[in-house]
N, C-alpha and C positions, 0 to 999 in steps of 0.2 A: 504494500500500500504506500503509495506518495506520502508525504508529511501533511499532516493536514495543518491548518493556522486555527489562528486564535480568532473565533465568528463574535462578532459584536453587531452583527444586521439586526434592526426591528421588524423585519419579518416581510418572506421568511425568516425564518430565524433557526437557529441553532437548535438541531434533536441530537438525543443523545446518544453516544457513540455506540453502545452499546446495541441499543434498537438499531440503529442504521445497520450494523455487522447481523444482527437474525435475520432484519429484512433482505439481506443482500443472500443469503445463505438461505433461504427459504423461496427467494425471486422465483427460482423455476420449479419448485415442486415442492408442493407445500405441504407439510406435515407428511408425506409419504404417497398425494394425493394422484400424482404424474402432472401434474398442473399447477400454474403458477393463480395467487389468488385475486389476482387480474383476470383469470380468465375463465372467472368460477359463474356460475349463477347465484344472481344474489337471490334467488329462492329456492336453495339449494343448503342442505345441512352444514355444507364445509366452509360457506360464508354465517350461517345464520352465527353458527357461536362462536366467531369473530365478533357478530355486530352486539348478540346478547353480552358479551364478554365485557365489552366497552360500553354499553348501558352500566353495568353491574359492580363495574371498578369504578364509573365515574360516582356513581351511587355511595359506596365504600369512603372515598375519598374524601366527598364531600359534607357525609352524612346525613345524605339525601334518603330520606322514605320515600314511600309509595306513594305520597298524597304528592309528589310530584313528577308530570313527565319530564323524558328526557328524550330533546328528537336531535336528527341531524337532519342539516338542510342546506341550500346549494344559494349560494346568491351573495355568499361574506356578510359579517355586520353589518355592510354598506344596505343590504337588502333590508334586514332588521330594521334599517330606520324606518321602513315605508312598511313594514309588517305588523311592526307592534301598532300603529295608531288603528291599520285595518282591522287590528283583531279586538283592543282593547280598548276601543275609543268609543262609547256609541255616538248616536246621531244625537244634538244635542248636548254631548257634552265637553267636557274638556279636559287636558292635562298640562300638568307645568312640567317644566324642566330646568334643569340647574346649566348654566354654560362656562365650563370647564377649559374650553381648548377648541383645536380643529374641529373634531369628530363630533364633539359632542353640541357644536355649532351645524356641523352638516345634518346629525339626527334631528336638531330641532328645526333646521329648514325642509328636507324631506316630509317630517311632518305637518309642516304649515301647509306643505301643498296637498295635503289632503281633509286638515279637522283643526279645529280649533285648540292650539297649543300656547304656552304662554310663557315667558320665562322669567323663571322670580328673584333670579341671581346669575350675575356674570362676571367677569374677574378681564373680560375686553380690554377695560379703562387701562391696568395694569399689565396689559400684552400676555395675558396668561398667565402669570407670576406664580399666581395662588390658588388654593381652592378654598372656600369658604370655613369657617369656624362652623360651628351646630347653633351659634345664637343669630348668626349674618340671613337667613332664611326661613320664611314661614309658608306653609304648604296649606292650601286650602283643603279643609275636609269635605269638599266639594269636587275635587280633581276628581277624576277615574284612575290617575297614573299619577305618579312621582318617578322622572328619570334623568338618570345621571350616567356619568362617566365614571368608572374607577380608578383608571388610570390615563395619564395624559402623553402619549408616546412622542409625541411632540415637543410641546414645554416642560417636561420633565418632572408633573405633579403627579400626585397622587392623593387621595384620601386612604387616613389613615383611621377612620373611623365608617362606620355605615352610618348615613344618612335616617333620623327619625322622622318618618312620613306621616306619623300620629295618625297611621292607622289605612291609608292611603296606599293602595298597592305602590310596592317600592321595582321599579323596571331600574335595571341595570347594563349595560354595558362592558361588559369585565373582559374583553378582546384580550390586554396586555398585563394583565394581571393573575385573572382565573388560576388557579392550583398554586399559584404560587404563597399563598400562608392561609392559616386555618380561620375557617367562615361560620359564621349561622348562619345555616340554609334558610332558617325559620324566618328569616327576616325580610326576603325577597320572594315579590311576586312572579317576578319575569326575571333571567340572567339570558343573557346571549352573547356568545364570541365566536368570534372567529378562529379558527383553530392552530392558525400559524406562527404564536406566540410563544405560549407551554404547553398547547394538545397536539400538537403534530403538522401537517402542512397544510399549503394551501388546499382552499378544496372541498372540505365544508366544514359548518356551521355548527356548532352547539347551542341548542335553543332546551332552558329548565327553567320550566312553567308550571305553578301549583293549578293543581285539576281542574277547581272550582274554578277557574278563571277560562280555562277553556269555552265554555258555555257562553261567554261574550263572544265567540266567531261568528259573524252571520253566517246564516244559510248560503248564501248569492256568491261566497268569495271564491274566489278556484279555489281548486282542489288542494295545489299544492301550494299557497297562498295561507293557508290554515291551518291554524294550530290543532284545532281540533279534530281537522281529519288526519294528519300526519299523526298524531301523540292516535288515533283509532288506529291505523296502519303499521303501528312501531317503525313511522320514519319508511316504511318499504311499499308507498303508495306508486312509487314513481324507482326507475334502478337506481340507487345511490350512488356517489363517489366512494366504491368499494373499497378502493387502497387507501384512499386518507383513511376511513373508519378503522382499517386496519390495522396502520399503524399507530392511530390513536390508540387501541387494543395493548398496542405492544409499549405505548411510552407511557400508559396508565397503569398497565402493570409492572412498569419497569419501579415508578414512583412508589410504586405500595410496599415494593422488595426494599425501597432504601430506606423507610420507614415513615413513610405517607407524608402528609402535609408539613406536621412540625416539625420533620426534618429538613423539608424545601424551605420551609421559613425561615430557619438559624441560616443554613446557607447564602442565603439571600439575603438576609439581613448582614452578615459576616462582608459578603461581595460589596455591596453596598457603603458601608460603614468604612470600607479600605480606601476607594474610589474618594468621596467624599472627606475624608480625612487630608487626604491628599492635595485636593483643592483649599482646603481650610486652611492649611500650613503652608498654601506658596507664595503666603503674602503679596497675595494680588495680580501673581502672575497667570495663575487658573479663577477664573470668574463663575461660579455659579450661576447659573438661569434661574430658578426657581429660588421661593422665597426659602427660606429652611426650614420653616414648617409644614411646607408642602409637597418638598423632596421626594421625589419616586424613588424607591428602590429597585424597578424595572428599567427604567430608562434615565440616566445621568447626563443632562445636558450642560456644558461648558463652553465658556469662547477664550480666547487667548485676546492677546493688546490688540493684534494687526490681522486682519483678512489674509494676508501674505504669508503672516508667521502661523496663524492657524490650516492653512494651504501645505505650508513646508511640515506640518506637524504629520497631517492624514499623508502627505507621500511618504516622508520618513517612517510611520507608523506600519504602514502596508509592507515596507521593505522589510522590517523587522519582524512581520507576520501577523501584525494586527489589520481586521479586515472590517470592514461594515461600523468605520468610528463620522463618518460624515454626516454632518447634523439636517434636518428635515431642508429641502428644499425653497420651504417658505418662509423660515428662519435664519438660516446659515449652521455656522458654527461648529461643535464638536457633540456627538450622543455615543454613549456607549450603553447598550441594550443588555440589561445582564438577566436576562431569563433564566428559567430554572436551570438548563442545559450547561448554562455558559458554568464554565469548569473555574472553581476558585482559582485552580494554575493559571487558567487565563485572566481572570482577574490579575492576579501576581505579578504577572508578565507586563500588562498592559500599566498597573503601578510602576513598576521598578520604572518602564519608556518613560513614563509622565517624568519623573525623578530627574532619568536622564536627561530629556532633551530641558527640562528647565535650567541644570546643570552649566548647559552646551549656550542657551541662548537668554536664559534669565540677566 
């Protein structure tokens, strides 16, 4: 095998090694089947409990009951934006949203173009800086929906708390965040990601939705538009994207073997915490995006003094095998993506560079 580098892309993003080496070793004949599971019927036994598997780990992980489905679906979060208002919005009514960042600016304009949506807090003024305290927002007990963003893969926020909807189904967004530290499920009505962050690649969708709320899908919406006929189908209304569910199978399982959640969490935290340090102590020479109380731990955004010198940092960086550190396109700057995957060595690696080149050009 070639040498592989240190992956800091926000996604895709970095799976782990481990998974890629079965998937690679299982490609053309799976489980002993003569066939690769690409090339299975997904209504066929030897996909079914691949797809039940990954229902059932994600369940585990999350500690997800029964009084919630668990569907997969095709369209990215991108699609989500225009799904949730369809499903959980009725006629007549409304929902707010919190505005966070990019994305969680784009959910709340896909949903304008379809229902009446409103938003009760935005952190704009501040170029995304932050994300709101729990006293900066009040949620009508009138909404149908409270939704947010978890994390901001962009401006490098995150909440560190779940949002109190006082009672108000709580929709979330958790694309860059999802499995990465330990949740009450109890707390959200809707979660939806996309799965190329910490579930595996591009490709589909994770949509966990408490049951009673399915019963808001109109009759009239397509088929595969609906929560409620998908979560009746278990997801197999339409042929899925086989191999991502797959390999989700295989990087849900992989997480449960290293000791589930609270283990992703210390790690992540640990990644996190080194990165961030780092900036704190270069005396001005690494500049933090985010306010410090609103610091992601999935995505660490920084800029250097000069365009130029942040320029010469991502080529020098690259050379040394660090790869996917270029900051969103609508920003500039520096992001390093440290998903569950991203390997603490890598983290290490990508410190000691920071050290270095401040060293060489401080």
């Amino acid at each position: 095998m070639t040498k592989r580098v240190h992956n800091f892309n926000p996604g895709p993003a970095a799976l782990p090694l481990p998974v890629l080496e079965q998937a690679q070793q299982e490609f053309l004949d799976f489980e002993g089947s003569g066939i690769s599971i690409l090339e299975a019927s997904h209504r066929g036994g030897l996909y079914e409990q691949i797809h039940n598997e990954a229902i059932a780990n994600l369940r585990t992980l999350l500690g997800c009951g029964e009084d919630y489905a668990i569907l997969f679906m095709g369209g990215g979060a991108t699609t989500q934006f225009a799904l949730v208002p369809m499903n959980l919005l009725p006629k007549g009514s409304f929902a707010e949203y919190i505005n966070t960042g990019h994305w969680s600016l784009r959910a709340l304009a896909e949903a304008r173009k379809l229902s009446d949506v409103r938003e009760i807090w935005s952190s704009a003024p501040t170029h995304y800086d932050r994300v709101p305290s729990p006293e900066e927002f009040h949620v009508s007990p009138l909404a149908a929906y409270l939704h947010y963003t978890s994390n901001n893969t962009i401006e490098g926020t995150q909440f560190s708390y779940v949002p109190d909807s006082g009672g108000v189904p709580l929709v979330c967004d958790m694309s860059s965040d999802i499995l990465s530290h330990r949740l009450d499920i109890a707390r959200f009505a809707l979660i939806y990601a996309g799965a190329q962050k910490n579930l595996g690649p591009a490709g589909v969708t994770l949509v966990i939705i408490r049951k009673d709320l399915l019963e808001r899908s109109p009759k009239d919406l397509p088929s595969t538009f609906s929560y409620a006929r998908m979560a009746q189908e278990n997801s197999l209304l339409n042929t899925p994207p086989v191999f991502a569910i797959y390999l989700v199978a295989l990087v849900t399982r992989y997480y449960l073997k290293q000791g589930g959640l609270a283990a992703l969490e210390a790690q992540n935290q640990e990644k996190a915490r080194l990165i961030y340090k780092t900036i704190d102590q270069s005396e001005g020479f690494y500049r933090g995006c985010a306010h410090p109380i609103s610091r992601s731990q999935m995505n660490v955004t920084f800029r250097l003094g000069t365009e130029e010198l942040e320029k010469r940092f991502l080529s020098e960086s690259e050379e040394a095998g660090l790869v996917g550190l270029k900051g969103h396109r609508s920003v500039g700057g520096i992001r390093a993506s440290l998903y569950n995957a991203v390997t603490l060595s890598s983290v290490r690696h990508l410190v000691q560079f920071m050290r270095d080149f401040q060293n060489r050009y401080g």
